[in-house]
C-alpha positions in Angstrom: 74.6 149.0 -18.3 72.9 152.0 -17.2 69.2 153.6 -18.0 69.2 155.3 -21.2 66.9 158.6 -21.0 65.7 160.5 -24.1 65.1 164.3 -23.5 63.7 165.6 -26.8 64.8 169.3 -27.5 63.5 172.0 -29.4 66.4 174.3 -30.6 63.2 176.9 -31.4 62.3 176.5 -27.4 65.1 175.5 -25.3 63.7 174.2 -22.3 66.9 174.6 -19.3 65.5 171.7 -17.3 66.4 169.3 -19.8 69.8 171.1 -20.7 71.0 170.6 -16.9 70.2 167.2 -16.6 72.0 166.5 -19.8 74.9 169.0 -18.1 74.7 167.0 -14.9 75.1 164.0 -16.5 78.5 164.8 -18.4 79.1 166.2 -15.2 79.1 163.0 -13.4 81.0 161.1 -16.2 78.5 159.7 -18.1 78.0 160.0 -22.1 75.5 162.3 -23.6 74.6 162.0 -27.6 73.2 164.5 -29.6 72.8 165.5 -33.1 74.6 167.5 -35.3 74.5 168.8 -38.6 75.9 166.0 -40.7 76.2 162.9 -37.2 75.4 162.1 -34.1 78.1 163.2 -31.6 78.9 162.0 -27.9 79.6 164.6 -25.4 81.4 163.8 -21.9 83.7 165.9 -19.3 87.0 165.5 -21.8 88.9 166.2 -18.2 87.5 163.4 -17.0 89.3 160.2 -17.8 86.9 157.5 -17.2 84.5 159.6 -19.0 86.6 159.7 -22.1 87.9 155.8 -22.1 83.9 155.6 -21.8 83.6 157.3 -24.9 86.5 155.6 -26.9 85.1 152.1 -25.9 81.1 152.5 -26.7 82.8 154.3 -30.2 85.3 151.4 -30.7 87.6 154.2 -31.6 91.9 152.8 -30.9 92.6 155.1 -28.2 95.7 156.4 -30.2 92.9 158.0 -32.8 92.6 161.6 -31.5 89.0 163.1 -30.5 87.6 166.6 -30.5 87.5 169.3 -27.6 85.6 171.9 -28.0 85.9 174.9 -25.8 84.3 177.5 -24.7 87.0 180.1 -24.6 90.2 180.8 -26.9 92.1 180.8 -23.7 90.7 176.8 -23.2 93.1 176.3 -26.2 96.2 177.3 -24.6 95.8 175.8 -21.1 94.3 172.1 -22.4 96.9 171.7 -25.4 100.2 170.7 -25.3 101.3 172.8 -28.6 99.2 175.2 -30.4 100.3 175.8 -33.9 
C-alpha cells in the first residue's frame, strides 16, 4: 500500500503548492479524495487505465457501473464520448 498524505486546503486561500502535488499525483496514476458538497469523491487521470481500475477496486464499484468525467471543456464531451445525446 502506499503513503497516504493529507494536504489540508482552504478554498478562501488556495495555496498552488499543495494543488500541484495533488495534480501530480493524478498525474502519475494515483487516487486523490476530496470533498464535495454532499460526499467525498476520488479524482484520478480517467485516461489512464490503471488509474481508473484503481479507482473501481478501492470503491468496490462492478466495473460495468459507470463513473463520472468531468471536463474542462464542452469540446472534452465530444472527443472522450462515444455518443452524445
Amino acid at each position: 500500500m502506499k503513503n497516504t498524505l493529507i494536504l489540508k486546503v482552504d478554498p478562501e486561500n488556495l495555496e498552488m503548492d499543495k494543488i500541484t502535488i495533488a495534480a501530480n499525483v493524478i498525474r502519475n496514476g494515483g487516487l486523490v479524495a476530496f470533498p464535495t458538497e454532499t460526499v467525498y469523491g476520488l479524482g484520478v487521470d480517467a485516461l489512464n487505465a490503471e488509474a481508473v481500475k484503481r479507482m473501481y477496486m478501492v470503491k468496490m464499484r462492478p466495473l460495468d457501473n459507470p463513473t463520472i468525467v468531468h471536463v474542462s471543456r464542452i469540446s472534452d464531451v465530444y472527443r472522450l464520448s462515444v455518443e452524445v445525446p
